[in-house]
N, C-alpha and C positions, 0 to 999 in steps of 0.2 A: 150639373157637377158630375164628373167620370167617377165612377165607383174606385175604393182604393184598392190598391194593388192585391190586397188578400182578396177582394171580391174578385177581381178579373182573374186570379188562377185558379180559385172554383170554379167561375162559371165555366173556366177551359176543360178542366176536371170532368166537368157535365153535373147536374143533378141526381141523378144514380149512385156517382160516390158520395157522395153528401150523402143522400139519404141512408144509403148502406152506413156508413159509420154512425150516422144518431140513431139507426135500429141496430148495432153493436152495441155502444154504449149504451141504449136504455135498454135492452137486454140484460146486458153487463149487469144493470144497477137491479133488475128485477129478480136473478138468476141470485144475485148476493144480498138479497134481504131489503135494500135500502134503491133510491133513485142512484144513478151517475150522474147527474147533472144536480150544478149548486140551484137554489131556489131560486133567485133570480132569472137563471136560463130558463129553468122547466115555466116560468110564466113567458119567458119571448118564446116558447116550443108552444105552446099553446095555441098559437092561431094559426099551424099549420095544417089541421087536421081535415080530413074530406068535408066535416059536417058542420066546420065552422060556421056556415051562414055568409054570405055578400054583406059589401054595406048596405044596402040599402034595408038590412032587418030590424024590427020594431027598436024604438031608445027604450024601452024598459031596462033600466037599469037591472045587471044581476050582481049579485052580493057572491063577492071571491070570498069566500073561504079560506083557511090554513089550507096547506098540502095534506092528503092525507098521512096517514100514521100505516108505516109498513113496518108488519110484524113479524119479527125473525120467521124463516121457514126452516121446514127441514130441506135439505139438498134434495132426495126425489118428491116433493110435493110440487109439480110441478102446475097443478091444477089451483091451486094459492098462489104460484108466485103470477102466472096468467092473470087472475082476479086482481093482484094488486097492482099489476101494470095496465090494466084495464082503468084500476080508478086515476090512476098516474095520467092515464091519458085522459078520463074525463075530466080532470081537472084542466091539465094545459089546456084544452078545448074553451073548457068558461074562463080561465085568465087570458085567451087570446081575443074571443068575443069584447071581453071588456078593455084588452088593450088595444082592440079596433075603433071600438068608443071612442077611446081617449086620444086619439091621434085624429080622430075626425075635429076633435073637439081643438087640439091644439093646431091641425092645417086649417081650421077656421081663426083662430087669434092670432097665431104665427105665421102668417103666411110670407114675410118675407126670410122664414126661413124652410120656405118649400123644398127650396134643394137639399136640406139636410134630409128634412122628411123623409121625401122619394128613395134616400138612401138608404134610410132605417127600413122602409116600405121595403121594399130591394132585398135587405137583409131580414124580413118577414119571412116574404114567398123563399127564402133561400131556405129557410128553419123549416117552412107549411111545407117545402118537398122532402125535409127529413124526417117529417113527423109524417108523410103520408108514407114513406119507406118504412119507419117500424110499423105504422099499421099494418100494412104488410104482413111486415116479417113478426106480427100480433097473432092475422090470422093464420099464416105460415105456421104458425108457434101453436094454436089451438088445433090444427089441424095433426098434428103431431102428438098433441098432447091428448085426443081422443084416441090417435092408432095408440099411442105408447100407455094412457090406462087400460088398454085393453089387452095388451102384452106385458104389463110389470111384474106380474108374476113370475109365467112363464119364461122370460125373457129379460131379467133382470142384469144377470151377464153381460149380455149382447149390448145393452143401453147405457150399460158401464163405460163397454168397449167405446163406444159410439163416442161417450160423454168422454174420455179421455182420449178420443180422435180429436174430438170438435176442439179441444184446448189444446191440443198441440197445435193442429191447425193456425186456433186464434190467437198463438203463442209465436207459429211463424210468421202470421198476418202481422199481426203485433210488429215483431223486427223490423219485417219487410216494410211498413209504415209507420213506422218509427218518427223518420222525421215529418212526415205528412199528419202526423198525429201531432206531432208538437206545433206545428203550424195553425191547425184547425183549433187546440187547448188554447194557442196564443188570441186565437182570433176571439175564440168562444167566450175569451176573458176580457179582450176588447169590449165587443156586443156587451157583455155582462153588466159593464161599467156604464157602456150608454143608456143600456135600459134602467142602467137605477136610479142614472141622470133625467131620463126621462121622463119616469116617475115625479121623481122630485119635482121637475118641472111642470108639471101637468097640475098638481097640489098647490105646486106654489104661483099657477099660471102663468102672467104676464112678470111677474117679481124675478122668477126664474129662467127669464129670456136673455137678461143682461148675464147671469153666471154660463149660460150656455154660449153666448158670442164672447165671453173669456175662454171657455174651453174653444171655441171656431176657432179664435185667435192664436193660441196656443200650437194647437195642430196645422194650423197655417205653418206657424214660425217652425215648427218640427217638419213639414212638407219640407221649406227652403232648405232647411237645416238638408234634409234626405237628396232632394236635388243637388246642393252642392256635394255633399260626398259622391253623389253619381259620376260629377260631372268631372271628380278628382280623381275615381276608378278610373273613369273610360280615359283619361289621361294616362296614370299610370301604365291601363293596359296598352295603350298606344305607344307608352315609352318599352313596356317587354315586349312590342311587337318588333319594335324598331332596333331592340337590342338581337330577341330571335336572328332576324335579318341578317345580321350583320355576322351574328356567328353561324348563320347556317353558309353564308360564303367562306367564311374565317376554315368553315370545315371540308367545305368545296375545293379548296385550294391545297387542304393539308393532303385529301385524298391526292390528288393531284402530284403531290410532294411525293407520297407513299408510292404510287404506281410508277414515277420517274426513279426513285430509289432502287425497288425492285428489279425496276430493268436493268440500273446501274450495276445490282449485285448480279444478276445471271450473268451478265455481259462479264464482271469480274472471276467470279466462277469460271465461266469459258476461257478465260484467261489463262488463270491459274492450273486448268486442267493441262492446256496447252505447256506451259510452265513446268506443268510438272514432268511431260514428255520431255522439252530439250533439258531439264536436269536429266534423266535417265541417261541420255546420248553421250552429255555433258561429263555425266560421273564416269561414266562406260569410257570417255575421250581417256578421261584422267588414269583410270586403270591401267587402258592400253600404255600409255607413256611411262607410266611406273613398271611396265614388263606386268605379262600374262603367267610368269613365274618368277615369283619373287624367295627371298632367304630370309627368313629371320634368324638369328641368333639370341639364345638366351643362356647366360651364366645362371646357374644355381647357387643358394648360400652355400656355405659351409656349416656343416652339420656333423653333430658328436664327434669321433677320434678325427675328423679330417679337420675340426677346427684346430689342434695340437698343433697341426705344421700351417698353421695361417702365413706365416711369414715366410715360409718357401712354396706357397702357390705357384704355380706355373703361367697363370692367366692373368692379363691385361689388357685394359681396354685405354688406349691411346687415346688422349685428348684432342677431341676435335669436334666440329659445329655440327656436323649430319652424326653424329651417333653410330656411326656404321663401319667401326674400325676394331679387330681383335686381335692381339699379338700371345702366342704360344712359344713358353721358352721351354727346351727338352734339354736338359744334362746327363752328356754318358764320357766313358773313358777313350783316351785315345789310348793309340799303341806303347804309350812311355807311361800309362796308367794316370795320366793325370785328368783330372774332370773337365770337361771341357762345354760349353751349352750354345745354342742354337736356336734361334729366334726364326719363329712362320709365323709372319703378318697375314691376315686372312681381312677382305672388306666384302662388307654384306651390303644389301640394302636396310637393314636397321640391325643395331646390335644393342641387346638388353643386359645391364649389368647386374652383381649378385644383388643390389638392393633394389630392383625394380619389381613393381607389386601388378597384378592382377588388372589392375584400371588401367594401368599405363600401356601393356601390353594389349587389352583388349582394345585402347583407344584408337591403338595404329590394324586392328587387324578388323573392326567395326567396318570401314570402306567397303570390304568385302563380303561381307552379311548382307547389307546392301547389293552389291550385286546381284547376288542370287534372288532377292525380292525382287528384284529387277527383270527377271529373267535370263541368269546366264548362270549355267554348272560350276562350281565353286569346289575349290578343295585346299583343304587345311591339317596339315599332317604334321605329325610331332616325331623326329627321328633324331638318337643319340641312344648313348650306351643306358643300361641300364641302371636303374637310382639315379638320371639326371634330371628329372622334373620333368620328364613330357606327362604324364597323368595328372600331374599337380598342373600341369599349362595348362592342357584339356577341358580338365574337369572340375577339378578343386581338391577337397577333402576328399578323400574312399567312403568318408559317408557324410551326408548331407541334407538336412533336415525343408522340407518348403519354408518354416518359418527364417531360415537364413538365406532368403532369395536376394536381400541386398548384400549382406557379408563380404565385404574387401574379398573374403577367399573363393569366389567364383570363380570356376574355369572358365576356359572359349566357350562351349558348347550349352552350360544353361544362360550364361551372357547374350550368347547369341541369339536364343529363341527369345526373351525379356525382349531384346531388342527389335527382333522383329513383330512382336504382339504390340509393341509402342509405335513400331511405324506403320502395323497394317488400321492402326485405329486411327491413325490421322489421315492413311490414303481413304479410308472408306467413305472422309468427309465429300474426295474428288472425286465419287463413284467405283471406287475399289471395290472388290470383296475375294477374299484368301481363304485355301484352304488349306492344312497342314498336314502332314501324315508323314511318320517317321518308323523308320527300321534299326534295328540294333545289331549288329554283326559279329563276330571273331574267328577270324583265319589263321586255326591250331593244326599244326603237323599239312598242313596245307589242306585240309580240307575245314568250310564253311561250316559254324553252328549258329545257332538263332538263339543271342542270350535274352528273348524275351517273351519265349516258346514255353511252353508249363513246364516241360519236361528237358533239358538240358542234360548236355556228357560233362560230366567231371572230369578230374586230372586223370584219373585214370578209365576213364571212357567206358564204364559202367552201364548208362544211361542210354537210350534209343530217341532218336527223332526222325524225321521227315526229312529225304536226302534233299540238302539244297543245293542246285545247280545254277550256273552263269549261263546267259541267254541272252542272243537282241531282242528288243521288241521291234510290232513292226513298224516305228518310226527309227529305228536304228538307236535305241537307247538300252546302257545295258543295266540286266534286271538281275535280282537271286527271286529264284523260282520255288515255292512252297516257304517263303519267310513273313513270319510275324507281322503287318502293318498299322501301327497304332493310331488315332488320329491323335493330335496332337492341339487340344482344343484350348488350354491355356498355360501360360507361362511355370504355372507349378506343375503340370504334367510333365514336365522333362525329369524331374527332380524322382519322379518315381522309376523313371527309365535309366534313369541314373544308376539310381539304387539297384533296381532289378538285374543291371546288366552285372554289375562289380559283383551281386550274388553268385550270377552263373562265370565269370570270367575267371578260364585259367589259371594260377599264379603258382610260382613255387618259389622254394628259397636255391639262390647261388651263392658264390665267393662273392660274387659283386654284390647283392641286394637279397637281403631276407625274406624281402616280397617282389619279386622279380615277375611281372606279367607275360606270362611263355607263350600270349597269341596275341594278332594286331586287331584292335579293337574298331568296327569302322561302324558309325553313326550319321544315317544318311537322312535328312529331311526335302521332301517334295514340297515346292509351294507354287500353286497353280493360283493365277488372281485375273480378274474379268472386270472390266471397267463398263458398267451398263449405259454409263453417260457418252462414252466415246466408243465404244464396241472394239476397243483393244485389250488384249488377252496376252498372258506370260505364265510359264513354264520354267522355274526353275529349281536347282536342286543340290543342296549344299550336302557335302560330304567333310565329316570332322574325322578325324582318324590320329589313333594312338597306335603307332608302332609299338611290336616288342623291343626290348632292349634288345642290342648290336653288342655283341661281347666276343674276343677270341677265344677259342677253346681252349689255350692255354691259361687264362685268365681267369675261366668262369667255374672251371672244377666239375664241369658236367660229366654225369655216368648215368649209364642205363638209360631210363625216360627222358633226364634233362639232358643228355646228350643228343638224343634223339631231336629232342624241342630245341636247341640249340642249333643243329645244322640245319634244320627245317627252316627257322627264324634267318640265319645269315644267308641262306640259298634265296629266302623270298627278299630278301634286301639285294643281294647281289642280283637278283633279274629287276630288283628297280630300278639299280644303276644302269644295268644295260639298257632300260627302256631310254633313263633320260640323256646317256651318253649318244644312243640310237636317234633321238630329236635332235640332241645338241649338234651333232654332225648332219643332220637329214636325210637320213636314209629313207628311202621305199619302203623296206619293209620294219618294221618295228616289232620287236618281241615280246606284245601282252602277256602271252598264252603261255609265256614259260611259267608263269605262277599264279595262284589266285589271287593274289595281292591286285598284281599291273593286270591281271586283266578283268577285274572288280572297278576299277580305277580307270578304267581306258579311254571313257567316257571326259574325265575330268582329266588325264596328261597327255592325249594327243591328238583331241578330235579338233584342235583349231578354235572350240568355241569356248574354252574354257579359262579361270581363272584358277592359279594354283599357287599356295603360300607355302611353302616348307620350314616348321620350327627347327632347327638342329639344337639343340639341347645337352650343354659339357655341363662335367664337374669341375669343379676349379681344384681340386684335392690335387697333390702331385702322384698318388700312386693312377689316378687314372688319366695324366699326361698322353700316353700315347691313344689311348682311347678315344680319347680328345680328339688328337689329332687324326685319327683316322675318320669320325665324323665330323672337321670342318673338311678337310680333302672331298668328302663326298657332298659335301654342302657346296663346295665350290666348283664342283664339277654342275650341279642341279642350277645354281647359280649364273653357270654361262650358259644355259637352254631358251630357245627362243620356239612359241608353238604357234607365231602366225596370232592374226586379230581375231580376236573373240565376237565371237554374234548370241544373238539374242535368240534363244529358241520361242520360235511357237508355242501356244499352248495345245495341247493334244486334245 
């Protein structure tokens, strides 16, 4: 008969660990006053001992005794607890002899039940190897226990130390064998059982043969029992083998899915990069077709005393589908004194009426922000008399907080940076990356200040700075030399530039406007972007620009300074007509240089690669009728200008 399955993973075990754990546990039980093992064990420990004797030693019967009586110790009496594990063992020793006896005694009556025998025989020698381990670790233990009385005094600490090493130890031992201890307890309660059976049986001799072939029978039927669960595990396991299987292809294939995907997206990516190039070409086609110099027109409301004469406006905007039609009626006297009026139809390419708002405006002039992200010089300029909304087109409010970045009342200019920090966040997805850096300008009495320099001239030019000059650089782009260069890192940063500039910019009061701005404001932003995916690069550079107001001298009431800033202002207007009448015709030479204005600007009206919008900007009030019309006459002269196809600059 095969020993059962507990025997066969000891013996794998080896005898060593056996024996080490019953000299633990009878330790254990020595160390704490009392045996570890119940009474029954300590008689099957018994016959494992070196001195047991063969069978073949005399049949003098010896007379078992009770177990000894172990008497509480003190914890270092270690030379008593040795003694009492000394008689611990001389006892198992005479309950082993005599349960040698007694097994002779029943392999002679019982012998057709040898094969249990042999097992219990089997499970004997298993116990005589753990009782010859704590002999051992007995003498182990005396030999310890002579160094250590002869050190107790001296070294009582140190044996402390020791002693709270060893239980840590057999505290991690313990864990560490945790379940191997609950195994050998399970087994140890097994054995326990059969020896008390055996017992029994041996008293009750041949009587007690039939109760032992019901316990055979039993464990039979619990064997089968143990067999079938086996053989419904290894099914089981066979069914998650076959499941495994099945999902380890199931996940072979998704990988599979996953790396055909991926290439799908690079593949679409490449695409879309591509895509994104013939949109550039695309929008740039569209631009050119709309003209590289376009007009807008914008009516301003009516505001305080000019609402009075609402109803004698001079300005109309004719019904029709393109929005791009403005009719100006002027009434004066003829010779016989009687009134007489006269109607100048003017057509732009877009015209905005008094009730059109901020969105609407920037919706048609958005194309062009765009461009310059694109890579192409962009210019956006507000010209009419003054008090007709070109700062309010521009800008917005004179002061404006970052918390109202969405605010209907947005000019171009913080619109327009909003909008390129939303489109350079979506190119970065196709390998984009931008940079921004912007400058703030105003061209007073014809010479250049930097309103974003600490130190700025006032109206009355007080103040010192750093002379700024006009310059090419050496790719032929023109620059102001010693000004201000902010980077311009996110969409609320305009809002300060904003602010700072309207601090330092000129203003004074005229007949026409109480806050009348006496110098042209010009706000230029560089955007340089680098595609690391496609190794394509752009250079462009949007310029917003607020004219001073255009007023006659007979009109504006100017004396002294504002006289001065007045013919300054119409002289830098009158050389920008020249410039654009100079393209409009094509001339050779073209007259930048007469002012700082056109040739600040020269870059963006007539280098060929440029994109240029002109706001012209009326009041609809009848006392500023002619005013009116002298800034749509110059709109309409800017209007028939043609500068040739725009290209794309490099990036530097």
């Amino acid at each position: 008969m095969p020993p059962p399955d507990s025997v066969k993973r000891r013996r794998i075990d080896g005898p060593s660990g056996l024996h080490a754990e019953a000299s633990l546990l009878s330790s254990k039980g020595a160390l704490g006053g009392q045996s570890a093992f119940p009474g029954p064990v300590v008689s099957a420990l018994g016959g494992g001992g070196g001195g047991g004797g063969s069978d073949d030693d005399d049949d003098d019967e010896d007379v078992v005794g009770p177990p000894p009586e172990l008497k509480p110790r003190l914890e270092n009496d270690v030379s008593g607890r040795l003694h009492d594990l000394e008689a611990v063992v001389a006892h198992m020793r005479l309950k082993n002899r005599t349960a040698r006896k007694a097994k002779r005694l029943l392999s002679v009556e019982l012998e057709q039940h040898e094969t249990k025998a042999a097992q219990h025989e089997y499970d004997t020698r298993i116990l005589e190897a753990k009782v010859d381990d704590a002999e051992k670790q007995v003498r182990s233990l005396k030999e310890a226990a002579v160094d250590s009385q002869k050190q107790l005094q001296n070294e009582k600490r140190q044996h402390e130390d020791e002693l709270e090493d060893i239980r840590r130890k057999h505290k991690r031992l313990a864990e560490e064998m945790g379940d191997e201890q609950l195994k050998l307890r399970k087994s140890l309660a097994e054995l326990n059982d059969a020896l008390v059976a055996t017992q029994a049986s041996l008293q009750a001799k041949r009587g007690e043969c039939t109760r032992l072939e019901a316990t055979i029978s039993t464990q039979a039927s619990d064997q089968v029992a143990l067999e079938s669960s086996c053989r419904g595990l290894r099914a089981k396991v066979e069914q998650l083998e076959d499941v495994l299987s099945e999902r380890e292809i199931r996940i072979a294939e998704l990988d599979e899915d996953v790396a055909s995907r991926s290439h799908t997206i690079e593949e679409l990516e490449a695409k879309l990069r591509k895509e994104e190039t013939l949109r550039r070409n695309l929008h740039n086609t569209i631009q050119e077709l709309k003209g590289n110099i376009r007009v807008f027109c914008r009516v301003r409301p009516l505001m305080g005393e000019d609402a009075d004469g609402a109803s004698a406006q001079p300005i109309k905007l004719p019904e029709c589908e393109e929005k791009n039609q403005i009719e100006l009626s002027q009434t004066s006297e003829n010779a016989l004194g009687r009134a007489t009026s006269k109607a100048f139809p003017f057509k732009f390419d877009r015209v905005f009426g008094s009730e059109s708002t901020q969105d609407a405006v920037f919706e048609e002039v958005s194309q062009l922000i765009q461009s310059a992200l694109d890579g192409y010089p962009v210019c956006i300029f507000a010209y009419g008399q003054t008090g007709s909304g070109k700062t309010h087109t521009m800008q917005g409010p004179d002061a404006i907080s970052a918390e109202d970045m969405d605010a209907a009342v947005l000019g171009i200019i913080p619109r327009a940076v909003k909008q390129i920090y939303a489109n350079t966040s979506k190119l970065a997805e196709r390998g984009w990356e931008y940079t921004l850096e912007g400058q703030f300008v105003e061209i007073y009495n014809e010479a250049i200040q930097d309103l974003l320099a600490p130190s700025v001239r006032g109206a009355a030019g007080s103040d010192k700075q750093a002379k700024l000059d006009i310059y090419q650089d050496s790719e032929g782009r023109t620059r102001v030399k010693n000004v201000t260069a902010v980077s311009v890192d996110s969409a609320e940063r305009v809002h300060w530039l904003l602010a700072r500039a309207a601090e330092n910019r000129t203003v004074a009061a005229t007949n026409c406007n109480e806050r009348s701005s006496r110098s042209h404001s010009v706000f230029t932003l560089y955007l340089r972007g680098r595609n690391s995916l496609t190794g394509e690069s752009s250079s462009g550079v949007l310029n917003l620009i607020d004219l001073a107001g255009s007023e006659r001298l007979s009109s504006s009431g100017s004396s002294g300074d504002r006289l001065k800033e007045t013919q300054a202002i119409n002289k830098s207007l009158a050389c920008l007509g020249d410039v654009i009448a100079a393209l409009a015709k094509g001339n050779r030479h073209i007259p930048y240089r007469n002012s700082k204005l056109t040739h600040l600007l020269q870059e963006s009206l007539g280098a060929g690669n440029s994109k240029t919008l002109m706001f012209v900007c009326v009041s609809p009030s009848a006392a500023s009728a002619q005013e009116s019309l002298c800034s749509l006459q110059f709109a309409t002269k800017v209007n028939s200008c043609q500068i040739g196809t725009a290209r794309r600059q490099p990036a530097s």
